[in-house]
MARGUFI-632971 format. One record per residue (C-alpha): residue number from 1; residue in one letter; chain; x, y, z. Coordinates in pm, 1 decimal. Example, Ala and Ser with C-alpha at 12.3 -4.5 7.8 and 13.67 -1.06 7.14 Angstrom:
<rs>
  nr rest kette       px       py       pz
   1    A     A   1230.0   -450.0    780.0
   2    S     A   1367.0   -106.0    714.0
</rs>
This chain:
<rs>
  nr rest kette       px       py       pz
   1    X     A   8535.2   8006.9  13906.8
   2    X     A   8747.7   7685.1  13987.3
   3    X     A   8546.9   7384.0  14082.8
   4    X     A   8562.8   7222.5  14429.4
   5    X     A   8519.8   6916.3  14597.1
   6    X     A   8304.5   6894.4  14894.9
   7    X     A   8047.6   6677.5  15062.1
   8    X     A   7660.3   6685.0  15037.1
   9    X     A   7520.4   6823.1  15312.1
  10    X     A   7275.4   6544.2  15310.7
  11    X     A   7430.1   6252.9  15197.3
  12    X     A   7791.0   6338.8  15301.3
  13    X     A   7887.1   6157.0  14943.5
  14    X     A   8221.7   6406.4  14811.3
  15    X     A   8059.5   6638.5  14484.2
  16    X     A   8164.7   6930.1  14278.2
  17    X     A   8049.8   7250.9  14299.9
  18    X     A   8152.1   7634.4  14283.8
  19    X     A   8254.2   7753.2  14587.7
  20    X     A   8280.5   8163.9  14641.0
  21    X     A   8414.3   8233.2  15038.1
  22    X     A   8514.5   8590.3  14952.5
  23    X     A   8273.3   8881.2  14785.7
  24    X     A   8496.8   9170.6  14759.9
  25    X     A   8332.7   9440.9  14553.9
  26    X     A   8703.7   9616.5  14551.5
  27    X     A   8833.7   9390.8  14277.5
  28    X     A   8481.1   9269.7  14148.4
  29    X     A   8184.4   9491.7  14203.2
  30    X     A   7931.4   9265.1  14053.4
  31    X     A   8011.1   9050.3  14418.8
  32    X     A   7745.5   9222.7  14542.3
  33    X     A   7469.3   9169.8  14340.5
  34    X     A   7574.9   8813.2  14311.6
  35    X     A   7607.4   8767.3  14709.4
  36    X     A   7226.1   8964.9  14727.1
  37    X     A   7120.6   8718.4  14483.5
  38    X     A   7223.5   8418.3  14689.9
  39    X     A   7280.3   8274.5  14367.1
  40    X     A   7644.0   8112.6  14502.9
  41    X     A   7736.9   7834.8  14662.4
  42    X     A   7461.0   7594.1  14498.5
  43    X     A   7582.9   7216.6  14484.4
  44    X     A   7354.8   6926.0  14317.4
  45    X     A   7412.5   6560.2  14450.0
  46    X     A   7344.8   6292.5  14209.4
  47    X     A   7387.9   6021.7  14481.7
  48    X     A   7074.3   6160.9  14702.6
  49    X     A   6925.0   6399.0  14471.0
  50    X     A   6988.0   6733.3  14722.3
  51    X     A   6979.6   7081.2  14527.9
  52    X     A   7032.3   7393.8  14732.3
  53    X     A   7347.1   7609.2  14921.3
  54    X     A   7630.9   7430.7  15109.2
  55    X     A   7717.0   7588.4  15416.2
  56    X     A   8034.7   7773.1  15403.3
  57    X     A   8217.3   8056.6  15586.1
  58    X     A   8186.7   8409.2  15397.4
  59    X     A   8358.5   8743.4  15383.9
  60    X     A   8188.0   9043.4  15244.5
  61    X     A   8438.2   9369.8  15174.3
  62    X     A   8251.4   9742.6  15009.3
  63    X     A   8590.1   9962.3  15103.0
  64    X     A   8347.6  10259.0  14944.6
  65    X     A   8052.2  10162.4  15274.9
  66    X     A   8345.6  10095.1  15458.9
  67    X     A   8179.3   9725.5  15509.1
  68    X     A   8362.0   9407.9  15631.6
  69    X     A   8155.6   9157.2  15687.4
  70    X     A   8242.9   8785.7  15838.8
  71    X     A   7981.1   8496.6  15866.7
  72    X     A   8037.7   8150.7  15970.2
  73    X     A   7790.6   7910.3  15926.0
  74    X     A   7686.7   7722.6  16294.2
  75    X     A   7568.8   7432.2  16155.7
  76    X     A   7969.3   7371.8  16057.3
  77    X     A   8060.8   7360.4  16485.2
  78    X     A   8381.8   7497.3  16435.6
  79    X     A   8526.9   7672.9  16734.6
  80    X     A   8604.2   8025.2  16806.2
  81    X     A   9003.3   8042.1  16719.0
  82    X     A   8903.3   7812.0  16414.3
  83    X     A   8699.1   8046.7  16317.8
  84    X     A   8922.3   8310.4  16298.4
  85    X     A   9221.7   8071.8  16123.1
  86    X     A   8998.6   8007.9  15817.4
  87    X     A   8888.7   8328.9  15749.9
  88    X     A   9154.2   8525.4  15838.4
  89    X     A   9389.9   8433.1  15526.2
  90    X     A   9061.2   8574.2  15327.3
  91    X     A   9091.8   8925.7  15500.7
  92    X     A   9492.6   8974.1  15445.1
  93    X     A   9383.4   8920.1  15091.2
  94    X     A   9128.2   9179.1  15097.7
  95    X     A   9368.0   9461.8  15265.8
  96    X     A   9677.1   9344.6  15020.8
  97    X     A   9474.9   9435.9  14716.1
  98    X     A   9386.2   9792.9  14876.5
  99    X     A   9626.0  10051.4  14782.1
 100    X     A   9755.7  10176.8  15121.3
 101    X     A   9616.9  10507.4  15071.4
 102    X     A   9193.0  10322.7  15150.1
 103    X     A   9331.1  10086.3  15428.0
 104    X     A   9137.1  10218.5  15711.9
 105    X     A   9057.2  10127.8  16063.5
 106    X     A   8724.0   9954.9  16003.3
 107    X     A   8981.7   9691.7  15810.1
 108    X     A   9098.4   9599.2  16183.1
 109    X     A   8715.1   9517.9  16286.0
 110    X     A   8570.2   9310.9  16079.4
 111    X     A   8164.9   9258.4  16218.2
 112    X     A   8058.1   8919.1  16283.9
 113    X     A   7710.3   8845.3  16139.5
 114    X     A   7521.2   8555.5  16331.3
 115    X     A   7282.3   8429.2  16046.6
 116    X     A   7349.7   8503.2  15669.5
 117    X     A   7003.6   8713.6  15659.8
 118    X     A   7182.6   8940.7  15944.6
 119    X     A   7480.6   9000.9  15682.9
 120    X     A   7243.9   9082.8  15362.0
 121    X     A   7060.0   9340.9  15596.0
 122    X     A   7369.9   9524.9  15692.8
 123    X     A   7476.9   9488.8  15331.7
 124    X     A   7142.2   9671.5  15235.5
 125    X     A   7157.3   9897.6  15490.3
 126    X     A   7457.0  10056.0  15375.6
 127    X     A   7284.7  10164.1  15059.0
 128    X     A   7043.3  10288.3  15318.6
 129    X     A   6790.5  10014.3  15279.2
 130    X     A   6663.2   9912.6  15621.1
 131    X     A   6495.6   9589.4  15791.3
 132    X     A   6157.2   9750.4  15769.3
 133    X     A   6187.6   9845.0  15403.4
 134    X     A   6279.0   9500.2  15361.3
 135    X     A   6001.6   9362.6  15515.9
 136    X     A   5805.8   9591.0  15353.1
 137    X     A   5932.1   9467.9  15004.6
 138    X     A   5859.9   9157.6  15149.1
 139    X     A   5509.5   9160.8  15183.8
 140    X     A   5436.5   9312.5  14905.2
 141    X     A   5609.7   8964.1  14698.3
 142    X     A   5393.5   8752.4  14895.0
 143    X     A   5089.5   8969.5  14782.4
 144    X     A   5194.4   8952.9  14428.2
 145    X     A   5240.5   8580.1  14439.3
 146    X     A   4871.4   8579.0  14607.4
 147    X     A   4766.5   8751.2  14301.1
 148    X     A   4934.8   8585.3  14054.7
 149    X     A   4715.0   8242.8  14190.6
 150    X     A   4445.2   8400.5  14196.7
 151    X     A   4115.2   8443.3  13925.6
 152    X     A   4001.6   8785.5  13819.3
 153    X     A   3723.6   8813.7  14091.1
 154    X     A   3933.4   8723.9  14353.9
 155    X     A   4198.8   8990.0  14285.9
 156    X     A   3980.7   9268.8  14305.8
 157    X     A   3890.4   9162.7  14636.4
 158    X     A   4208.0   9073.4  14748.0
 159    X     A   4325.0   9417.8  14616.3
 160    X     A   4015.6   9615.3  14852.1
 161    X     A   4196.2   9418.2  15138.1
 162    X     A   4553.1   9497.5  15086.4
 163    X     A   4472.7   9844.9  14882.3
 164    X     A   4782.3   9993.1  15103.4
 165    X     A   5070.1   9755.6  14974.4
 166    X     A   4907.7   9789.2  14608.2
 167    X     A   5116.6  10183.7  14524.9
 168    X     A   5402.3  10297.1  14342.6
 169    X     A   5670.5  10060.7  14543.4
 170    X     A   5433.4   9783.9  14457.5
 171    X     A   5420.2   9855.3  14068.3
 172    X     A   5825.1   9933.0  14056.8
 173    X     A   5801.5   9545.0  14201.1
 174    X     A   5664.7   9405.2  13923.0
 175    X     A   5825.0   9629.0  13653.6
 176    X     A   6192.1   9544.1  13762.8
 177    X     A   6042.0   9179.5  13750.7
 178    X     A   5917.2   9181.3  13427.6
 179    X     A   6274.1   9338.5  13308.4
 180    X     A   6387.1   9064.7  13512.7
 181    X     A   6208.1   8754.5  13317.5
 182    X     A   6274.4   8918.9  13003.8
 183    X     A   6696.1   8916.0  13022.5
 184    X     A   6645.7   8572.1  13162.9
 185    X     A   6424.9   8443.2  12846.6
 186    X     A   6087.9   8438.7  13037.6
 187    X     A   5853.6   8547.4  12866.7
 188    X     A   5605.4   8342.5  12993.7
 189    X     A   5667.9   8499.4  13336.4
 190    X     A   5712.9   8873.2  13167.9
 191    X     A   5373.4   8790.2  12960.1
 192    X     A   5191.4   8692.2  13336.0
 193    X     A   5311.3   8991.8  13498.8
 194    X     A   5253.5   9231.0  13209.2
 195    X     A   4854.2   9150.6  13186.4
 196    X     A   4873.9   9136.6  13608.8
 197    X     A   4995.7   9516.9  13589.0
 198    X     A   4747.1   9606.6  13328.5
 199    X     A   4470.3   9452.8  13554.4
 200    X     A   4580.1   9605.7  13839.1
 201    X     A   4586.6   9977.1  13754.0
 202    X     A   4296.4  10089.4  13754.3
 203    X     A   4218.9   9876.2  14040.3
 204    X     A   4375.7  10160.5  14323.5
 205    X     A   4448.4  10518.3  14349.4
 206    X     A   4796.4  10436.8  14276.8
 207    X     A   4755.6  10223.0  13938.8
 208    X     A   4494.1  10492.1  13807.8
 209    X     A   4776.5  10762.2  13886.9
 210    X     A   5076.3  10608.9  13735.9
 211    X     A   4807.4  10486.9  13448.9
 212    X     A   4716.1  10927.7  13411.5
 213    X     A   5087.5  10963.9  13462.4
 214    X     A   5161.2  10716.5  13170.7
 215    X     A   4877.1  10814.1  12951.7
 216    X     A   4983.6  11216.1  12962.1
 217    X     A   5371.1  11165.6  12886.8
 218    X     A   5257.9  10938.2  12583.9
 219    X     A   5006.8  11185.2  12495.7
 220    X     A   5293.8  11516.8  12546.8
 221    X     A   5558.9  11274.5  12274.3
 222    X     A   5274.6  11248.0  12035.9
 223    X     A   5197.5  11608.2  12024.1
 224    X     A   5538.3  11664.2  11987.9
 225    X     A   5535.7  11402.5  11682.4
 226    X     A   5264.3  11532.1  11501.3
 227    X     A   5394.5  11908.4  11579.7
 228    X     A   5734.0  11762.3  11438.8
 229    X     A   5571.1  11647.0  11118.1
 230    X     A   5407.6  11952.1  11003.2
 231    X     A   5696.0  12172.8  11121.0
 232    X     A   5757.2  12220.2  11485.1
 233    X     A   5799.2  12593.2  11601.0
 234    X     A   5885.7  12800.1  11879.2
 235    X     A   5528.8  12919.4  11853.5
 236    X     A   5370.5  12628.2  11805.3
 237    X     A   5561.8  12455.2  12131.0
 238    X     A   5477.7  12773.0  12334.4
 239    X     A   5124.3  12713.6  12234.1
 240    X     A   5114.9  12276.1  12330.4
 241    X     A   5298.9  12374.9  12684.6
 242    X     A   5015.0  12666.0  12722.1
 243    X     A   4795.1  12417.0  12645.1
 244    X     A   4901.0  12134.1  12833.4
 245    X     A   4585.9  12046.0  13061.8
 246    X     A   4834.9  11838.0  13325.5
 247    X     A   5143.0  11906.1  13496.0
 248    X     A   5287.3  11595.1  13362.7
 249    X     A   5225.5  11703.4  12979.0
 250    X     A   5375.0  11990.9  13075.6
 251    X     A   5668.1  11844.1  13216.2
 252    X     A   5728.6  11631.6  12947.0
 253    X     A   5720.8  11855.0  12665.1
 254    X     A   5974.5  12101.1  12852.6
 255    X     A   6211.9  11787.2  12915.5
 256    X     A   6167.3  11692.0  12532.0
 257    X     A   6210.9  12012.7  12407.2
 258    X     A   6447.5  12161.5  12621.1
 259    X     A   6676.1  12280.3  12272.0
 260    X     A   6386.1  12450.6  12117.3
 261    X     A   6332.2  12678.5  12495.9
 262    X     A   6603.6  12913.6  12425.9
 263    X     A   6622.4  13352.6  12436.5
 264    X     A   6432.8  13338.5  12099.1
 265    X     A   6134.4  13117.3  12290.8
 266    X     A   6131.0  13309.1  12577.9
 267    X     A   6085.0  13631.2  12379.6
 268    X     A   5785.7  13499.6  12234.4
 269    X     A   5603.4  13425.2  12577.1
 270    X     A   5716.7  13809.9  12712.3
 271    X     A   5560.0  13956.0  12398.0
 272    X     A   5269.6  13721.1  12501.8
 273    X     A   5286.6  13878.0  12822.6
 274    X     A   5298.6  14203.9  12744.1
 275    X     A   5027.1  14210.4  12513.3
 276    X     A   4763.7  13969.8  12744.7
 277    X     A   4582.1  14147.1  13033.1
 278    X     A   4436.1  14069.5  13389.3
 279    X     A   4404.3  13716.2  13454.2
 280    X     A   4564.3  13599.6  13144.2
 281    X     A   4900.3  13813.7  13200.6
 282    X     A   4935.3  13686.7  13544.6
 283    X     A   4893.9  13330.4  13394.2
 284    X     A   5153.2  13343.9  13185.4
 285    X     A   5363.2  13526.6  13385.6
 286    X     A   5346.9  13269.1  13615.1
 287    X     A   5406.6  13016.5  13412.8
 288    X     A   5726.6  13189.6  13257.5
 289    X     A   5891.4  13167.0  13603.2
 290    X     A   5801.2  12859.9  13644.9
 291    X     A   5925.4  12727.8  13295.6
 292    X     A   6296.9  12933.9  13394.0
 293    X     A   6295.9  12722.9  13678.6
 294    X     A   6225.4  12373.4  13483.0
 295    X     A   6515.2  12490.4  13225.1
 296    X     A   6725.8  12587.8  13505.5
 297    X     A   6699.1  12235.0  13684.4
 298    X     A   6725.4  12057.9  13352.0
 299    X     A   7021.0  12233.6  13276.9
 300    X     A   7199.0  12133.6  13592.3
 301    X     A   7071.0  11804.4  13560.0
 302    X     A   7263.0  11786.2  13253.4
 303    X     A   7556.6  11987.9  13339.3
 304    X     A   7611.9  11717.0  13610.9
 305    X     A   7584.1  11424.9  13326.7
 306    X     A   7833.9  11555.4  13132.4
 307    X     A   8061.5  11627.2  13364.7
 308    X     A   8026.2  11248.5  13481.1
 309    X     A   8049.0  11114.9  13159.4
 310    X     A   8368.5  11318.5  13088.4
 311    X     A   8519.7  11204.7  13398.3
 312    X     A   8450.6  10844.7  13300.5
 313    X     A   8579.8  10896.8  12984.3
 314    X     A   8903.0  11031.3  13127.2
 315    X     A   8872.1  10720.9  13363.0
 316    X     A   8894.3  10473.8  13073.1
 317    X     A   9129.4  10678.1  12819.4
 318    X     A   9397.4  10617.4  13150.4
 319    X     A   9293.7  10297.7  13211.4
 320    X     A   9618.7  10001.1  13079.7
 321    X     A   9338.6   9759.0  12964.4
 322    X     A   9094.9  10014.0  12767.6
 323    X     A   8850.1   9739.5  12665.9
 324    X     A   8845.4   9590.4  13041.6
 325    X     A   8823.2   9940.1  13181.6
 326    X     A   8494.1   9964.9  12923.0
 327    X     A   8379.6   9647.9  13013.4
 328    X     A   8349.0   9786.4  13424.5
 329    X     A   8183.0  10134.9  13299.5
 330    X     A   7951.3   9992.5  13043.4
 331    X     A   7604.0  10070.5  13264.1
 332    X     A   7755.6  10442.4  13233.6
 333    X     A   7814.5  10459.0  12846.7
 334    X     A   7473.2  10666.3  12762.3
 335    X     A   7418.7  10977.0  12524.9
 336    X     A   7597.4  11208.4  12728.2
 337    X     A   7919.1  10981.1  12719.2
 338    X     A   7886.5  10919.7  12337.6
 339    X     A   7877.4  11314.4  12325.1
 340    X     A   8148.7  11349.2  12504.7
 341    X     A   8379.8  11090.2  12252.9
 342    X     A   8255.3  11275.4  11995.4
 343    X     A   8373.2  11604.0  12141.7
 344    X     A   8716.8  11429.1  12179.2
 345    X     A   8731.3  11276.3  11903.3
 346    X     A   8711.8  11653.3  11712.5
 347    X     A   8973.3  11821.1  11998.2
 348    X     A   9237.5  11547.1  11952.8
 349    X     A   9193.8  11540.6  11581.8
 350    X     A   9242.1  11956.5  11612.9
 351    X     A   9578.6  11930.8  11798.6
 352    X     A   9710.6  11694.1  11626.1
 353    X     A   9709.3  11433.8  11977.9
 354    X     A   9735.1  11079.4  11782.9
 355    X     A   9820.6  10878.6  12097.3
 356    X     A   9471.1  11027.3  12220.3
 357    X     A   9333.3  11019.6  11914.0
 358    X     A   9423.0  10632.4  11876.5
 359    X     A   9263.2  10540.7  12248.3
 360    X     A   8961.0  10746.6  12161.6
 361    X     A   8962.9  10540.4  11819.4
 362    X     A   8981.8  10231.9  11987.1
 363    X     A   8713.5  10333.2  12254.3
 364    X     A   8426.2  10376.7  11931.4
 365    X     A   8527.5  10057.3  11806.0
 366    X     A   8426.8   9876.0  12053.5
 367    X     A   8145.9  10039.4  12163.2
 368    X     A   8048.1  10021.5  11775.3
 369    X     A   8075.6   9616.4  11818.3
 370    X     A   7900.7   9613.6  12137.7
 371    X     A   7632.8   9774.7  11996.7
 372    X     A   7553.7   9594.9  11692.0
 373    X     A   7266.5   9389.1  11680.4
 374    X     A   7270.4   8990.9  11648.0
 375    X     A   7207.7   8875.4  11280.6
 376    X     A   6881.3   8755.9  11461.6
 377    X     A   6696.0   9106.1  11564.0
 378    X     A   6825.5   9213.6  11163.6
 379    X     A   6618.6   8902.8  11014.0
 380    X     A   6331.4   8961.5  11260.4
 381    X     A   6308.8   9326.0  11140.4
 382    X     A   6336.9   9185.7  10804.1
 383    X     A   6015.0   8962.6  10828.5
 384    X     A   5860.5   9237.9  11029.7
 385    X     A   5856.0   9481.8  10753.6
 386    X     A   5772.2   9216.6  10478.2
 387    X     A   5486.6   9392.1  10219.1
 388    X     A   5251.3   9015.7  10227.6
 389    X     A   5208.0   8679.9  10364.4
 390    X     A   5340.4   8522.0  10056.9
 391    X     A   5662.9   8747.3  10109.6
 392    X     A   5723.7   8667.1  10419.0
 393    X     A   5663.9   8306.1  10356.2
 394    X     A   5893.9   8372.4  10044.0
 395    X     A   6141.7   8539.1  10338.0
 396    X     A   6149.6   8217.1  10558.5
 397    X     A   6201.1   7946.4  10339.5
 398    X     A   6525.4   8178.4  10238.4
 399    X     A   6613.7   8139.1  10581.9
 400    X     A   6492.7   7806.3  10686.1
 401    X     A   6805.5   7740.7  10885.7
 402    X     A   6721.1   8071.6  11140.2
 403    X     A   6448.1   7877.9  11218.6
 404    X     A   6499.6   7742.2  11478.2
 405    X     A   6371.8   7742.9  11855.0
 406    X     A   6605.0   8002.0  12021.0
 407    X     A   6448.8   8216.9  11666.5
 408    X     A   6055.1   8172.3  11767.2
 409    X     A   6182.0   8243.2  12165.3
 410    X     A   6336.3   8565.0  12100.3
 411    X     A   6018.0   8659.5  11888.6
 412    X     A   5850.1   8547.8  12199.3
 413    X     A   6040.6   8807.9  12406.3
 414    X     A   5985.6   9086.2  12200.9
 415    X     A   5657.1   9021.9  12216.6
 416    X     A   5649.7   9033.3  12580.3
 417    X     A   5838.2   9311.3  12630.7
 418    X     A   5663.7   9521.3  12407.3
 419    X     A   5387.7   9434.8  12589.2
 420    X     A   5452.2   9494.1  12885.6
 421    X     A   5514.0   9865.4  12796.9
 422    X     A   5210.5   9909.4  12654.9
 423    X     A   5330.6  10088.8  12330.4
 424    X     A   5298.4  10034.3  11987.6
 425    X     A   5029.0   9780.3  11960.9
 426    X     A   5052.7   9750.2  11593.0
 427    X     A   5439.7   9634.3  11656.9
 428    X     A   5312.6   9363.3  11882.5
 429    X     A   5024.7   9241.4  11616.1
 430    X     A   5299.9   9255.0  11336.9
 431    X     A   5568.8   9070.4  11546.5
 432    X     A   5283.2   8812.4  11648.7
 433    X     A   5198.6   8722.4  11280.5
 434    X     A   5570.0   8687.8  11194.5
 435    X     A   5592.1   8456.6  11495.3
 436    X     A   5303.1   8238.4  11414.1
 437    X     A   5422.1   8206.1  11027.2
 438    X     A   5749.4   8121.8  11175.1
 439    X     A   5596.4   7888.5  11392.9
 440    X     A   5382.9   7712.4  11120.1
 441    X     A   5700.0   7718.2  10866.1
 442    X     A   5893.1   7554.9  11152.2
 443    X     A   5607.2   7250.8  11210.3
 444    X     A   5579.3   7203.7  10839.2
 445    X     A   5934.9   7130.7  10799.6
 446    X     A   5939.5   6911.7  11102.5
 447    X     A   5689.2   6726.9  10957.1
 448    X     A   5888.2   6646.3  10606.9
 449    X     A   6190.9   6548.2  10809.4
</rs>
């Protein structure tokens, strides 16, 4: 974004800054996460010292909520007809980049918000997120900062108090801001969080659910896992679903091994049926319907994917600018969407379609260099798996010049974000002797510079 020059709001002495008037999620849908953010329109003075937003009129267009939004700033005392000067040029450029096919009345109203909290409220409240769910989320920050202050005793006693706030919304809080600090580089704040959460769960009715919840799924994959290993069979799965002493085991192993539940499985269980008698028949009977019904849903569920991921596929394959087009779909490129290259890949190669063929080409290459790991995660696994200490220090004086401090921070992160899903403790100890080694090897050759 162009720089450009302004005043300080405090100082009034002219400095440079960023300056975003329009957030049109039309031509650029991340606009809204950065205008939810409020991470826009920062300026730094190095005359007074100020840090913080400048105060400038906005425009907020979502042609898809039908939104268009207008804000200006009355601190600025600009008049009415002013007003509507300045940010009228902004709205002829949001209705000249709509086809005319989407311009629609709401275009001719555009709603005046009064503070800039009013216009992130309506912005939320199209994605049907409303001023009491906010304030909800609200208080349940302030009660996780409380917490994060506060020593082990006082938690539980702060968490007897505000037992209500501490459920499932509360938890989702501090997951997405754990996720959060670990993109960012965090991992101090991930690492804070992550033994916070830990704390906290068996603290309420909520935390000890999620915590059951959590414990049964990981106990339903290793079943599977150790079933896998000695030869998993339609039998055998019939018999760990039977067997399942929780919903959520059951659940889980039906979603995991929806393949192996085919005509073949199901014959099994009637034979079952057939054979069992009085309390045991209507058992499994029961439990037959309701395993149709699981297969049934997942089977939609999926049916729905694909057809998405086909569509976006399409989307992209008729798109001028394929690796732009890639670029705006890439939270959608998952399994299904792979599949469905794959599929295309074999169909165009079939008929002979090279034009096709050639997009579709181009379409796994880039994906393929998207999704190759940095040369930094491949020399991290490398120390990870090394058979000694004198190996791996063997490993890091062969690649002294890795280590460096963005090397021991992403160790860091791994750390932390294993960690804070509570799986595969014996990754975390390995990871946290290859970071201390690193860490040592890194000192010592500090030290002989």
């Amino acid at each position: 974004m162009p720089k450009t020059q302004t005043s300080c709001p405090r100082c009034r002495q002219p400095i440079v800054a960023e300056i975003q008037q329009l957030f049109d999620v039309n031509v650029n849908p991340d606009d809204k996460q950065k205008f939810l953010s409020g991470n826009f329109n920062l300026a730094r003075c190095n005359s007074c010292g100020y840090s913080g937003p400048l105060s400038t009129p906005l425009v907020y267009h979502d042609p898809e909520k039908e939104l268009l939004l207008t804000y200006f700033p009355p601190e600025l005392g600009v008049p009415v007809n002013e007003q509507e000067r300045m940010i009228g040029p902004m709205i002829t450029q949001v209705m000249n980049k709509l086809p005319p096919e989407k311009r629609k009345a709401y275009l001719l109203r555009p709603q005046t918000m009064f503070t800039l909290q009013l216009m992130i409220e309506k912005v939320l409240e199209g994605d049907g997120i409303t001023k009491a769910m906010i304030e909800d989320s609200q208080k349940r920050l302030s009660l996780l900062q409380r917490l994060l202050t506060a020593s082990p005793d006082a938690r539980v006693e702060i968490v007897k108090q505000e037992e209500k706030l501490v459920d499932e919304q509360f938890f989702t809080i501090i997951t997405r801001l754990i996720e959060a600090s670990l993109a960012s580089g965090d991992q101090r704040s991930a690492r804070q969080l992550a033994e916070l959460q830990r704390d906290l769960l068996p603290l309420t009715e909520a935390g000890q659910r999620l915590k059951k919840e959590s414990d049964e799924s990981n106990a339903a994959i290793k079943s599977l896992q150790e079933a896998s290993q000695a030869g998993l069979t339609r039998e055998k799965l019939l018999d760990l679903i039977i067997e399942a002493p929780s919903e959520t085991r059951q659940t889980v192993l039906v979603s995991m091994a929806r393949s192996g539940m085919d005509y073949a499985f199901f014959q099994i269980l009637a034979d079952r049926i057939e054979k069992s008698e009085g309390e045991e028949k209507t058992r499994l009977s029961g439990l037959r319907e309701k395993l149709l019904k699981m297969t049934q849903e997942i089977d939609q569920k999926v049916k729905e994917q694909v057809d998405e991921s086909q569509m976006v596929l399409e989307n992209i394959l008729h798109s001028p600018d394929i690796e732009a087009a890639l670029q705006e779909h890439l939270d959608q490129i998952d399994n299904f969407f792979l599949e469905a290259l794959r599929n295309e890949i074999d169909l165009s190669r079939q008929k002979d379609n090279l034009e096709r063929l050639g997009k579709l080409q181009k379409i796994t290459n880039y994906l393929q260099k998207l999704s190759a790991p940095p040369p930094e995660v491949a020399l991290i696994e490398q120390f990870v798996n090394a058979e000694s200490d004198e190996q791996l220090k063997k490993m890091l004086a062969e690649n002294a010049e890795a280590i460096n401090p963005d090397f021991l921070n992403l160790i860091n992160q791994l750390i932390a974000q294993y960690e804070s899903q509570a799986q595969q403790p014996e990754v975390v100890e390995k990871l946290t002797q290859v970071y201390n080694a690193a860490l040592r090897y890194s000192m010592e050759m500090n030290l002989k510079k």
